[in-house]
Structure formats: structure tokens, C-alpha cells
C-alpha positions, 0 to 999 in steps of 0.5 A: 500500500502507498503512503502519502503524506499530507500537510494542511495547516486547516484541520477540516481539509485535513482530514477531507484528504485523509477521506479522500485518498483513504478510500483510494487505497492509500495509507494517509498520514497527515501534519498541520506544520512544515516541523511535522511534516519534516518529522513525518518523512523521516519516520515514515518514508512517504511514497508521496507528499501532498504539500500545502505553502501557507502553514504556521511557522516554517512555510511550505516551501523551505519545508520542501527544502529541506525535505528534498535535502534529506530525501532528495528523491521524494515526488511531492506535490505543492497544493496552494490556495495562491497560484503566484507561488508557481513563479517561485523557483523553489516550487520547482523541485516539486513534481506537480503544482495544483491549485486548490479547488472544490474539485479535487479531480486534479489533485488525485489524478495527480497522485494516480500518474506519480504513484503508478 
């Protein structure tokens, strides 16, 4: 089974996730800061990390930083409310950049094409 790794700093988007790709099949765990998630990726060696940028303390992307410096091969997906991150070269390195939406259609055909 593969895991993902969610990040969201809001709690019910959180685990509107964790439903959502749970009943894909997939092994969710969740973390609502960059600490946690850089926590999350040591002990558990997600197949894939979902990646929110707006969360309390570190943002997402110095956590993407220093995520790809410790496991430099982790496909990670940047899920933003903001589009204007994209121009941001560190976004870059991640594998997919989704805007947020209602719709998450996007967003899990995203995890289906990296996960395959």
C-alpha cells in the first residue's frame, strides 16, 4: 500500500484528504506544520507528499527544502490556495503544482500518474 503524506495547516481539509485518498487505497498520514511534516518523512518514508505553502511557522516551501535535502528523491506535490507561488523557483523541485479547488479531480489524478 502507498503512503502519502499530507500537510494542511486547516484541520477540516485535513482530514477531507485523509477521506479522500483513504478510500483510494492509500495509507494517509497527515501534519498541520512544515516541523511535522519534516518529522513525518523521516519516520515514515512517504511514497508521496501532498504539500500545502501557507502553514504556521516554517512555510511550505523551505519545508520542501529541506525535505528534498534529506530525501532528495521524494515526488511531492505543492497544493496552494495562491497560484503566484508557481513563479517561485523553489516550487520547482516539486513534481506537480495544483491549485486548490472544490474539485479535487486534479489533485488525485495527480497522485494516480506519480504513484503508478
Amino acid at each position: 500500500m502507498k503512503k502519502i503524506l499530507i500537510v494542511e495547516d486547516e484541520e477540516a481539509q485535513r482530514l477531507l484528504y485523509k477521506e479522500e485518498f483513504s478510500e483510494m487505497g492509500y495509507q494517509v498520514t497527515l501534519a498541520a506544520s512544515g516541523e511535522q511534516a519534516l518529522k513525518g518523512v523521516a519516520e515514515d518514508r512517504p511514497d508521496l507528499v501532498i504539500l500545502d505553502i501557507k502553514l504556521p511557522g516554517k512555510d511550505g516551501l523551505d519545508t520542501l527544502r529541506e525535505m528534498l535535502n534529506d530525501t532528495p528523491h521524494i515526488p511531492v506535490i505543492i497544493n496552494s490556495a495562491y497560484s503566484h507561488y508557481k513563479e517561485n523557483f523553489m516550487s520547482w523541485a516539486a513534481e506537480e503544482y495544483i491549485v486548490k479547488s472544490a474539485d479535487l479531480t486534479e489533485l488525485k489524478n495527480a497522485v494516480k500518474r506519480i504513484l503508478k
